[in-house]
Phi, psi and omega in degrees: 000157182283183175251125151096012175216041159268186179250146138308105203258096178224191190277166165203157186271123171257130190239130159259175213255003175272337162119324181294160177214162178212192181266157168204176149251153168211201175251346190294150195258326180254198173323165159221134183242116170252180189259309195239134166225177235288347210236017171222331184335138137340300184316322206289302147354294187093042174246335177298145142248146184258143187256149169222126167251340181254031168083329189324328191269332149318309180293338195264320177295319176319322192278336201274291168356302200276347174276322188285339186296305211279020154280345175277316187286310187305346183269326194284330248214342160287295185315319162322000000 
């Protein structure tokens, strides 16, 4: 690598508006204060919901189920 033309590569305090903070590196020269990171997100959390108003999600498992029966019986119907 050349000399003299990276970023400064140091630690920095990443702080969230939930309060947890942790250490990180970056390139950034102060603090990073954010809004949502892993320990207050929903997703991370088990807190999400999924909303289905039409069903889609439902539709996909019934098609996903019913593709999967019939690749089993087709296995079973070989093994005989």
């Amino acid at each position: 690598m050349r000399a003299e033309i990276h970023p400064n590569y140091q630690e920095i305090k990443v702080t969230c508006s939930c309060g947890h903070s942790f250490d990180t590196r970056s390139t950034l020269k102060g603090d990073l204060h954010i809004e949502v990171c892993s320990e207050c997100h929903p997703f991370y959390t088990g807190q999400q919901k999924i909303v289905d108003t039409a069903g889609r999600v439902q539709k996909f498992k019934d098609r996903f189920r019913r593709g999967k029966k019939a690749a089993d019986s087709a296995t079973q119907e070989k093994k005989d």
